[in-house]
VOPAGU-2260 file (C-alpha; in pm, 1 decimal, decimal comma):
REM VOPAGU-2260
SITE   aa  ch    i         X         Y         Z
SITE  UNK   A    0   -3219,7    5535,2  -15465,4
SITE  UNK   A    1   -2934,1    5565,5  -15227,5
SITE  UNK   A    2   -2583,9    5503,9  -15286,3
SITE  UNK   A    3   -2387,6    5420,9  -14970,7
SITE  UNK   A    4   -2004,4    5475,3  -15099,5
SITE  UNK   A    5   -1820,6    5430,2  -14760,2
SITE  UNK   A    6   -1910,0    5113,2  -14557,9
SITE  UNK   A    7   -1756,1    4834,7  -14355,5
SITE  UNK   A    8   -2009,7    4566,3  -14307,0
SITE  UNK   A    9   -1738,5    4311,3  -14247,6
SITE  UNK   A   10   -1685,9    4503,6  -13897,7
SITE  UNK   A   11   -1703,4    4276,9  -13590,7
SITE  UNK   A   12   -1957,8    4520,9  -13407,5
SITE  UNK   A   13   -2214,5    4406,2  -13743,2
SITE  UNK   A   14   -2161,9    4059,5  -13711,8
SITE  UNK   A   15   -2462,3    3847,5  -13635,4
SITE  UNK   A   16   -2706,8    4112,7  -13761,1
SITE  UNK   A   17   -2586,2    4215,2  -14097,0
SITE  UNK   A   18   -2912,6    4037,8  -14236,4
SITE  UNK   A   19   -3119,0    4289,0  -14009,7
SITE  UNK   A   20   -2890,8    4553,9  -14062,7
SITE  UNK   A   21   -2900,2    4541,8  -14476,4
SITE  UNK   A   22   -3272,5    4496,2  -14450,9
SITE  UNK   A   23   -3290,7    4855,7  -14258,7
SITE  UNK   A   24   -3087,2    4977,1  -14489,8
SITE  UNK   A   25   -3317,4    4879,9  -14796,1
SITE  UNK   A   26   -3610,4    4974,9  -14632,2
SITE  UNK   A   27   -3487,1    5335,7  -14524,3
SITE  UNK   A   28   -3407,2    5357,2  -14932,6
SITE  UNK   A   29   -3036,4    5290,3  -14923,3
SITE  UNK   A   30   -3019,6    5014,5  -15218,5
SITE  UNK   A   31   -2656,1    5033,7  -15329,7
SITE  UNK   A   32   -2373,2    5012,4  -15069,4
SITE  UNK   A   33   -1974,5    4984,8  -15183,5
SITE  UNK   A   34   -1787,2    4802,7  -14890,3
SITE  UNK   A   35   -1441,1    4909,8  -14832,8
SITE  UNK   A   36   -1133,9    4728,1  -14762,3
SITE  UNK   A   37    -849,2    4800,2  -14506,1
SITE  UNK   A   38    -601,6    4557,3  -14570,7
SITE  UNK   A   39    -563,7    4193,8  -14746,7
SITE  UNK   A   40    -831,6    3989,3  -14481,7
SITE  UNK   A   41   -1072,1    4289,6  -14505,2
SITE  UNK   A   42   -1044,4    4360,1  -14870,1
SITE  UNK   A   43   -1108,7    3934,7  -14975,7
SITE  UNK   A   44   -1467,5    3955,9  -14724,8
SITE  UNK   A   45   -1534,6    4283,4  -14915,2
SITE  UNK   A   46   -1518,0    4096,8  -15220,3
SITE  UNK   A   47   -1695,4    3772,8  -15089,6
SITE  UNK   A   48   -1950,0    3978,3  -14962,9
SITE  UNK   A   49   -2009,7    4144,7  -15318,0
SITE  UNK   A   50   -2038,6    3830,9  -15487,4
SITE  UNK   A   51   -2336,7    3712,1  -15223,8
SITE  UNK   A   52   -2522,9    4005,3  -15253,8
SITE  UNK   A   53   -2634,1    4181,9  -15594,4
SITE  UNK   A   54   -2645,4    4538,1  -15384,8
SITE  UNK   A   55   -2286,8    4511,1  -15250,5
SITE  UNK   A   56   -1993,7    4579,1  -15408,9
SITE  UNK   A   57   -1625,6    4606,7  -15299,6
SITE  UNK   A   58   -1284,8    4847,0  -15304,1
SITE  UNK   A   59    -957,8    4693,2  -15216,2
SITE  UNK   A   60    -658,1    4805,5  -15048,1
SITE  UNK   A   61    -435,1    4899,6  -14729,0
SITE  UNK   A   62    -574,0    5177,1  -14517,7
SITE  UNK   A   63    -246,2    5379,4  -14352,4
SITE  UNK   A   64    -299,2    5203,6  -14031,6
SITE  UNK   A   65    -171,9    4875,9  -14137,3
SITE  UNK   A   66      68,5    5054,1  -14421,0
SITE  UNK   A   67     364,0    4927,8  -14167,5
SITE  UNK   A   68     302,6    4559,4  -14213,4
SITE  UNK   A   69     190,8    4502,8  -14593,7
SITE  UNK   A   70     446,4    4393,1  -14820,9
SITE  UNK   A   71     422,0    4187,9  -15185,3
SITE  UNK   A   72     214,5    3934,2  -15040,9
SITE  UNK   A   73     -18,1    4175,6  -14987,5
SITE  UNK   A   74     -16,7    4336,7  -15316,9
SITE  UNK   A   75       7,6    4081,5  -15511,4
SITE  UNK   A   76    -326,4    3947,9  -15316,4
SITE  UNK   A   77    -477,9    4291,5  -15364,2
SITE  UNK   A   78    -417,3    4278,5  -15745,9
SITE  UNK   A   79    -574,8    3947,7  -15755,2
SITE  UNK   A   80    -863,4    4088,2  -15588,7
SITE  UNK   A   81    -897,3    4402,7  -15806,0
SITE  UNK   A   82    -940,2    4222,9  -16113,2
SITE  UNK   A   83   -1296,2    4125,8  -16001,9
SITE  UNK   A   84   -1590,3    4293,2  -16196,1
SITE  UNK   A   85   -1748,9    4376,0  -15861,3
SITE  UNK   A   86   -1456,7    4585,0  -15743,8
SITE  UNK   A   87   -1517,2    4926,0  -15795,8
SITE  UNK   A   88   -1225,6    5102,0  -15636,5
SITE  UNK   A   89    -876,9    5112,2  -15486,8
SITE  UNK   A   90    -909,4    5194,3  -15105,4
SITE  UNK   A   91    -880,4    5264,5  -14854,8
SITE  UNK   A   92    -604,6    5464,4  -14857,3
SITE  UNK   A   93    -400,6    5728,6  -14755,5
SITE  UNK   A   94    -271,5    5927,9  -14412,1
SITE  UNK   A   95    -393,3    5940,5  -14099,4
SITE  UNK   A   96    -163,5    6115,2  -13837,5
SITE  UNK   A   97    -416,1    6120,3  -13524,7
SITE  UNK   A   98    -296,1    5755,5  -13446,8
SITE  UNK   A   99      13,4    5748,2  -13623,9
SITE  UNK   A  100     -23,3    5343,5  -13618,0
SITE  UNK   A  101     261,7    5315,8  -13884,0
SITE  UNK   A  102     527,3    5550,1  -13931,7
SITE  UNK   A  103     468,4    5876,5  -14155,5
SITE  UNK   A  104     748,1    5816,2  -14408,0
SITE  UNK   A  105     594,5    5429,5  -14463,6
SITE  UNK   A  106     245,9    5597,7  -14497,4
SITE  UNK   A  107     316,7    5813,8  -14735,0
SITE  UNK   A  108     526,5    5559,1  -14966,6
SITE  UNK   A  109     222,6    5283,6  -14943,7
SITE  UNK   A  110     -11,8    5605,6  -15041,7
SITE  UNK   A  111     172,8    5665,5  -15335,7
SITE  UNK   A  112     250,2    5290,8  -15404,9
SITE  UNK   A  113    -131,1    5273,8  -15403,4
SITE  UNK   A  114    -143,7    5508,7  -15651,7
SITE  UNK   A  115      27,5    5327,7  -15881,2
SITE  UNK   A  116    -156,4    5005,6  -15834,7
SITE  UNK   A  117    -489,9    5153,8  -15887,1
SITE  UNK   A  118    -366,9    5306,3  -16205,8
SITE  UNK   A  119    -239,1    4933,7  -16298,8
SITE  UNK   A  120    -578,6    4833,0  -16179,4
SITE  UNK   A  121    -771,7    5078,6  -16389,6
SITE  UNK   A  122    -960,5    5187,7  -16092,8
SITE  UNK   A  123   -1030,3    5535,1  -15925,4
SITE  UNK   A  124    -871,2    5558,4  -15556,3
SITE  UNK   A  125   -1043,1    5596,9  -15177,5
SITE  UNK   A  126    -844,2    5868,9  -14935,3
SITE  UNK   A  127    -876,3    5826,5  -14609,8
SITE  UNK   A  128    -738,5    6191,2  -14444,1
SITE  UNK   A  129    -704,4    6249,9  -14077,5
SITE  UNK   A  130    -497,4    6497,8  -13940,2
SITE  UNK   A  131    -294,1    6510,0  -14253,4
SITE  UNK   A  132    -432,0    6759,1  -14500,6
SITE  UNK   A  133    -117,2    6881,9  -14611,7
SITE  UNK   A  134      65,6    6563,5  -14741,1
SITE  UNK   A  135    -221,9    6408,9  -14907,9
SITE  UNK   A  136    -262,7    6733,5  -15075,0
SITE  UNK   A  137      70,6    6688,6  -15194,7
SITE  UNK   A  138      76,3    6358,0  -15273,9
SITE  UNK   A  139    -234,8    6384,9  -15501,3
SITE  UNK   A  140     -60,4    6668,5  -15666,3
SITE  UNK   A  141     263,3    6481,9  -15729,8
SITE  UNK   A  142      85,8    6159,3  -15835,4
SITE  UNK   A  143    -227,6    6250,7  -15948,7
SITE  UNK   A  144    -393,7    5919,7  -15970,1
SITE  UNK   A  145    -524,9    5844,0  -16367,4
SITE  UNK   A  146    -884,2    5695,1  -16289,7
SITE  UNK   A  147    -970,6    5996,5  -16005,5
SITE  UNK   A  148   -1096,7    5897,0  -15693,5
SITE  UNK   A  149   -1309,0    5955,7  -15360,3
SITE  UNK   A  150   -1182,4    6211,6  -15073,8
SITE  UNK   A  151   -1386,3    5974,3  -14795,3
SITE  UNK   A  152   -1597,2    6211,5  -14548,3
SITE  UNK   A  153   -1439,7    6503,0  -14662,8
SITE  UNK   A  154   -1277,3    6665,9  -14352,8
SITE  UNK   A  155   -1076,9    6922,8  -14466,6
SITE  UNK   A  156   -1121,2    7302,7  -14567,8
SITE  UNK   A  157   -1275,3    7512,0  -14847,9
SITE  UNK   A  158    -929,4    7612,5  -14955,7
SITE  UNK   A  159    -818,1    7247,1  -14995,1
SITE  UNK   A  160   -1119,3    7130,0  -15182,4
SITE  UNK   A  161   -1110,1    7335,3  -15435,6
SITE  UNK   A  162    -773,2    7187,1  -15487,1
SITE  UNK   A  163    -856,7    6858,6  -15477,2
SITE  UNK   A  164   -1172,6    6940,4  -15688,0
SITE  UNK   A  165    -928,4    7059,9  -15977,0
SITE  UNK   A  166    -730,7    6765,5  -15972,9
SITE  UNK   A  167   -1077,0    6568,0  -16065,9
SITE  UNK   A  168   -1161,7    6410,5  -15722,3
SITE  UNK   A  169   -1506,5    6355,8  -15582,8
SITE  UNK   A  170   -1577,7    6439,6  -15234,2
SITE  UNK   A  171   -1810,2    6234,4  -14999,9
SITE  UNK   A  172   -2006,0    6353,6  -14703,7
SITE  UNK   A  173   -2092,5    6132,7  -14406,1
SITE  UNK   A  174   -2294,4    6193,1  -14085,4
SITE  UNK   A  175   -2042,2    6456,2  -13921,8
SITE  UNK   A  176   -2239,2    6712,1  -14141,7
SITE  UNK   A  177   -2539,5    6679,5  -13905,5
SITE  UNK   A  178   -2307,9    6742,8  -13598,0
SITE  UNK   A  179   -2322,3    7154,0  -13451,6
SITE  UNK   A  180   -1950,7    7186,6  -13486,7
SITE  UNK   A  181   -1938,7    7096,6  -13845,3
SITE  UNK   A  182   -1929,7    7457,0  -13965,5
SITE  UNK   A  183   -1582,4    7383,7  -14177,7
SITE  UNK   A  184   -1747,4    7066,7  -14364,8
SITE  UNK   A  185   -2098,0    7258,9  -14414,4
SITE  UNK   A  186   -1878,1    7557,6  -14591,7
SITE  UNK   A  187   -1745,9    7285,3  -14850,4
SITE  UNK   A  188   -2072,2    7121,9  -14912,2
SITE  UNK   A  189   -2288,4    7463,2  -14962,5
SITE  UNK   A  190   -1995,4    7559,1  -15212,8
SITE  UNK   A  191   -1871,5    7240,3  -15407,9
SITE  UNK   A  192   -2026,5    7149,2  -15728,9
SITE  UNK   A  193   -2331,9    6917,6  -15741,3
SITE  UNK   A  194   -2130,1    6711,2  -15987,1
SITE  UNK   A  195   -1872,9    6601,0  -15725,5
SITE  UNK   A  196   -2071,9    6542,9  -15427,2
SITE  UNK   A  197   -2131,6    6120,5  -15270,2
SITE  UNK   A  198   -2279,4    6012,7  -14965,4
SITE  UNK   A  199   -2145,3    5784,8  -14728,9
SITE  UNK   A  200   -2207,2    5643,6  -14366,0
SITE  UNK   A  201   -1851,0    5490,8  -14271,7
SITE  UNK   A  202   -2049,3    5252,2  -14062,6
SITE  UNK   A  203   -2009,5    5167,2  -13830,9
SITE  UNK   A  204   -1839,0    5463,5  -13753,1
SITE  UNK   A  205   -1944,4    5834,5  -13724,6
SITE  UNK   A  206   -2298,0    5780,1  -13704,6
SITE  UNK   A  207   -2526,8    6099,4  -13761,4
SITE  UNK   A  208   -2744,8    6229,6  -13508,2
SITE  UNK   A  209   -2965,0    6136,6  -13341,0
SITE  UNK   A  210   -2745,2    5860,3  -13335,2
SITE  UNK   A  211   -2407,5    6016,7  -13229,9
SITE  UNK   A  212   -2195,4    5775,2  -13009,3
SITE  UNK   A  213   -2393,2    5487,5  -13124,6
SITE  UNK   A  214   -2295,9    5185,1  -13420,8
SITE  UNK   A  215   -2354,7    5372,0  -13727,4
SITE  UNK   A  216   -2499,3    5159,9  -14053,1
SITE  UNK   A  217   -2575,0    5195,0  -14368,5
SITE  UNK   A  218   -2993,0    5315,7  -14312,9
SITE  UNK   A  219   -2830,4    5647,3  -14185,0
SITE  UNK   A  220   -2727,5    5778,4  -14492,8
SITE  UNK   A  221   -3092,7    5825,8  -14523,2
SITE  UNK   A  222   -3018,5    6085,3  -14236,3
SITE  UNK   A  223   -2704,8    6209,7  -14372,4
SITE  UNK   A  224   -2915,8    6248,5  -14722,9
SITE  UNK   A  225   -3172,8    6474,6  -14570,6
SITE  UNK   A  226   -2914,2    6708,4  -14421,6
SITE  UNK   A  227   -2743,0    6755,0  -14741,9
SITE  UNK   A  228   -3075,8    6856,5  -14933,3
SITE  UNK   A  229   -3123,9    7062,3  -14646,2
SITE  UNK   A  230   -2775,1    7243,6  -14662,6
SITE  UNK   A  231   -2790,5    7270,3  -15047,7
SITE  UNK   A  232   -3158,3    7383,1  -15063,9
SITE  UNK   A  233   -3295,9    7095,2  -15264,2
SITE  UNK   A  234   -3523,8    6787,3  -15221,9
SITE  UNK   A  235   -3410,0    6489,4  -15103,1
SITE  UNK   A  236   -3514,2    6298,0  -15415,1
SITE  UNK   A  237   -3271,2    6535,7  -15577,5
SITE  UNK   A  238   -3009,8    6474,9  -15357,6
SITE  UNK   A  239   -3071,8    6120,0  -15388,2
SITE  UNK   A  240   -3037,4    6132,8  -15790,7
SITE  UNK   A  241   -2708,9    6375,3  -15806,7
SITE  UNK   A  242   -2535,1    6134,3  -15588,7
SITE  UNK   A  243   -2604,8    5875,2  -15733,4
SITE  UNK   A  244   -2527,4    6001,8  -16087,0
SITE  UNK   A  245   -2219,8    6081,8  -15985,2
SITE  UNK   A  246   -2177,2    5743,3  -15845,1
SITE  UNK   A  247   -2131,5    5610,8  -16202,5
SITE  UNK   A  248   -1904,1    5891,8  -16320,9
SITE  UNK   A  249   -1629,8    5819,5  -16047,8
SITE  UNK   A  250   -1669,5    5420,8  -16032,6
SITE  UNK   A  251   -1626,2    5342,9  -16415,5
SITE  UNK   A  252   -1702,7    4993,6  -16381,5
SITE  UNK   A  253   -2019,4    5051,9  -16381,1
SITE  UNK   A  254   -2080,5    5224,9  -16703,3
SITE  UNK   A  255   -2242,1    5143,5  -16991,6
SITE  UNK   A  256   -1995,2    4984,4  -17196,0
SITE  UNK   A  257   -1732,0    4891,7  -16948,2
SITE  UNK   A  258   -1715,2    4557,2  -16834,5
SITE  UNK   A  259   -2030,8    4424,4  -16637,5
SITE  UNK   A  260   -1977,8    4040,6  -16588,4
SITE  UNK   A  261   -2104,1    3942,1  -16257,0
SITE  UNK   A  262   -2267,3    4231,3  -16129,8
SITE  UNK   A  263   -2612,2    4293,3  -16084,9
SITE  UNK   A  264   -2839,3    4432,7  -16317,4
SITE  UNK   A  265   -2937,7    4739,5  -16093,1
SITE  UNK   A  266   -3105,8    5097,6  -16226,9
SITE  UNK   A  267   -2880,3    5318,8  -16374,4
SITE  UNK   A  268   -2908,8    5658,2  -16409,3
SITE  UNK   A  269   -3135,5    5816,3  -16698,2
């Protein structure tokens, strides 16, 4: 089984086929797929799409593009939201200063606002990281969220994972590990411990080749999958079961004893 961690079915380049495209996904052996909010709209279809399918679940939250135009509407709508049993996670959320489509000060105090609500929450966080290794870094360290959390296709170096690694986060690969320039991301994977590795596709963005400047979706982690056993010298059933193991260490909901009403009742690991 495959656990998709980083998806955005809700996307309007999906729409019409998602039927198609979740049956593709099933059939190429990705079974589990968490679908990730961006702001208030994005985060309630995340969660209506987790209650209509058993394989779907949801994270919440205000990605740093729209950090400039949430305010306690929005989080008090995102708390709502997080309270459902389906919801697995706080995200996504973070930095991004390639587009810079809210100012950096307001991106970094909705990051760390974040924080605080996912610790409310009782739920492990989503970072989304472009461009802006540095801050995040230091964010994390200053507020170290309580319940952990995701570093969503993992971008930055060796140096910084190892940081982020000791704070407790888990760090998810997606199909920019297939590319030939993705020397600094392969140099994380080879060396990070099994323990904190996820898979993602980010669909439909940064599809893996052969598929490169195509719609990603969620059948190519099956792709992304097979270059990680490759990388790490392992099978891809192996792959398949460390990654999804460590699914249910980072996303607590879904342990054994934590509280399961109204999810599905889907294999867990051994």
């Amino acid at each position: 089984m495959i656990w998709d961690v980083h998806a955005h079915l809700n996307d309007p380049r999906l729409a019409g086929e998602l039927e198609a495209v979740l049956a593709r996904a099933r059939a190429a052996g990705v079974e589990r797929i968490v679908n990730i909010g961006f702001d208030g709209d994005s985060s309630a279809a995340s969660v209506a799409l987790a209650e209509k399918y058993d394989f779907i679940y949801a994270a919440v939250g205000v990605h740093p593009h729209d950090a400039a135009g949430a305010g306690p509407q929005t989080w008090d709508r995102l708390r709502d939201l997080a309270r459902h049993p389906k919801v697995l996670a706080w995200g996504e959320i973070g930095l991004d200063y390639y587009r810079d489509l809210s100012p950096r000060d307001i991106q970094r105090r909705v990051f760390t606002e974040q924080i605080e609500m996912a610790d409310e929450a009782g739920l492990p966080i989503v970072i989304h990281d472009r461009d802006a290794h540095g801050d995040v870094l230091a964010v994390v360290c200053e507020r170290p969220p309580a319940h952990g959390g995701v570093f969503h296709s993992y971008s930055g170096s060796w140096e910084m994972a190892r940081e982020v690694l000791r704070l407790g986060f888990y760090l998810s690969f997606s199909g920019p590990i297939t590319y030939r320039n993705a020397r600094q991301a392969l140099e994380v994977l080879a060396k990070a411990p099994a323990d904190r590795l996820l898979l993602e596709t980010d669909c439909p963005y940064l599809p893996p080749e052969p598929h490169r400047g195509k719609r990603n979706e969620p059948a190519y982690a099956a792709l992304t999958a097979a270059k990680m056993a490759e990388l790490r010298n392992v099978s891809l059933e192996e792959i398949s079961r460390i990654t999804t193991e460590n699914v249910y260490r980072v996303f607590t909901r879904l342990q054994p004893g934590e509280t399961d009403a109204g999810m599905d009742s889907g294999i867990k690991p051994e």
